[in-house]
C-alpha positions in Angstrom: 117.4 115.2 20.3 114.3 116.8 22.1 112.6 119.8 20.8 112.2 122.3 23.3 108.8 123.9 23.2 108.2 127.5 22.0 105.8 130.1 23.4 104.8 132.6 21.1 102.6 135.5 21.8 98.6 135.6 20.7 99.7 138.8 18.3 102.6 136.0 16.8 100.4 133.3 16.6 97.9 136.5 14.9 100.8 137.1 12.0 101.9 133.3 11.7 98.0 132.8 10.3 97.9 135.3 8.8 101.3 134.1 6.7 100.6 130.7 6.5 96.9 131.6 4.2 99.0 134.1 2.2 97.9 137.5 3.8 100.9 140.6 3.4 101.3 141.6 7.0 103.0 144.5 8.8 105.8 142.5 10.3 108.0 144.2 13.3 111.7 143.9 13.4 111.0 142.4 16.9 108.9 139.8 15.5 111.0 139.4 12.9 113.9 138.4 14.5 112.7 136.4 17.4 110.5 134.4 14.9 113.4 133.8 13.1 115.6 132.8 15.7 112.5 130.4 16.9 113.3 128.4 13.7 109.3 129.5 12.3 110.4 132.1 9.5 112.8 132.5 7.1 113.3 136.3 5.9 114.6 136.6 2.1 114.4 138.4 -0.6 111.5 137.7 -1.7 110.0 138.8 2.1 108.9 136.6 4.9 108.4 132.5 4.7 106.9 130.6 7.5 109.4 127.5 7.6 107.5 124.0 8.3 107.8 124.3 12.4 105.8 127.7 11.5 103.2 126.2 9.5 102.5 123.5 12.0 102.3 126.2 14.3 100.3 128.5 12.5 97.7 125.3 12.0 97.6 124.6 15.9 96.8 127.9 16.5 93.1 128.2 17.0 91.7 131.0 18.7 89.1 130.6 21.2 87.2 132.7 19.0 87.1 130.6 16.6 86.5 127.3 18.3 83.3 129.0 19.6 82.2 131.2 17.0 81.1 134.4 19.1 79.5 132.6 22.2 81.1 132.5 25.5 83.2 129.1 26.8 80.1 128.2 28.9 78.1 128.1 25.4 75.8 131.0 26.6 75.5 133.7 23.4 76.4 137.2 24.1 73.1 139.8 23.7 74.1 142.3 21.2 72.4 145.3 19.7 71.4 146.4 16.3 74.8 148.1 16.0 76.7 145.1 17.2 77.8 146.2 20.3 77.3 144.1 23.5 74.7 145.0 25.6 75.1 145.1 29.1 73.6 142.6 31.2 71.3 141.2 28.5 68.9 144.5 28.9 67.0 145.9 25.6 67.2 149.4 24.6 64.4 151.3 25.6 64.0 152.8 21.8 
């Protein structure tokens, strides 16, 4: 028997993460539910439990983020300033 594949949302992908390293999460009723009918949770007593389809995809689900730690996917760094934010075309501030 085939496995159909399951698309899951960036913000599911966000909370199966953040189950899978032990984090307490806010968990919507909608998520909830369609994660557990996806076969990737199991909701008890004891609260949510990412089943061991959910951990596999909680591991595969690398964020682009992550994979390039803060630079952009053609490798170029983003110019920020002192505050963090992202300055626009790459231009200093004048004070």
């Amino acid at each position: 028997m085939t496995t159909a594949q399951v698309r899951i949302s960036a913000e599911e992908q966000r909370l199966l993460r953040a189950l899978s390293v032990g984090q307490t999460v806010k968990l919507p009723s909608a998520h909830r539910l369609r994660l557990e009918l996806l076969g990737l949770l199991h909701d008890g007593p004891s609260g949510p439990r990412l089943t061991s389809l959910g951990r596999r995809h909680a591991e595969a689900a690398v964020t682009d983020d992550e994979t390039n730690k803060g630079g952009r996917k053609d490798g170029s760094v983003v110019k920020r300033d002192r505050l963090g934010r992202r300055m626009p075309h790459g231009r200093a501030l004048p004070f």
